[in-house]
N, C-alpha and C positions, 0 to 999 in steps of 0.2 A: 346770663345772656346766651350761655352756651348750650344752654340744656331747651334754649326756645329753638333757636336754630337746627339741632336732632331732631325735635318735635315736630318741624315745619318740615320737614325731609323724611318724617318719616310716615306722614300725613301726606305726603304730595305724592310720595311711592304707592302708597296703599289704593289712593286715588286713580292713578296710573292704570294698575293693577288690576282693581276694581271694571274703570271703565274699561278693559282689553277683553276682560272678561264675559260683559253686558254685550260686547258688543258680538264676542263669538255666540254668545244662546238666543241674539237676535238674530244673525244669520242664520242658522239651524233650522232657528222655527218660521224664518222664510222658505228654508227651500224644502223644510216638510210641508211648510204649506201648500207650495206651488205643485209640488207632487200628487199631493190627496186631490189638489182642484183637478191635474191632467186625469188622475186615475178615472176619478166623476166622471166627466166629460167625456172619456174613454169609454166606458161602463154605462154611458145615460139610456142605451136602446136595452141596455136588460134587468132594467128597474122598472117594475110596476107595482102601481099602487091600488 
């Protein structure tokens, strides 16, 4: 019984863990995002096609 309860703790850490992680490479590639859009947008009059 003791060795499920580790298991479950050590699974619910990883868990944790995991989603802290997800959640920092989501923010990132929001605010690289929002950066490339302003640069566009910045830069739209010296682009031609």
């Amino acid at each position: 019984m003791e060795r499920i309860y580790k298991t479950m703790r050590n699974t619910g850490a990883a868990s944790i863990a995991l989603g802290i992680v997800v959640v920092c490479i989501g923010l990132s590639a929001g605010i690289i995002a929002i950066i490339n859009g302003a640069l566009l947008l910045k830069r739209k009059s010296e682009i031609t096609f």
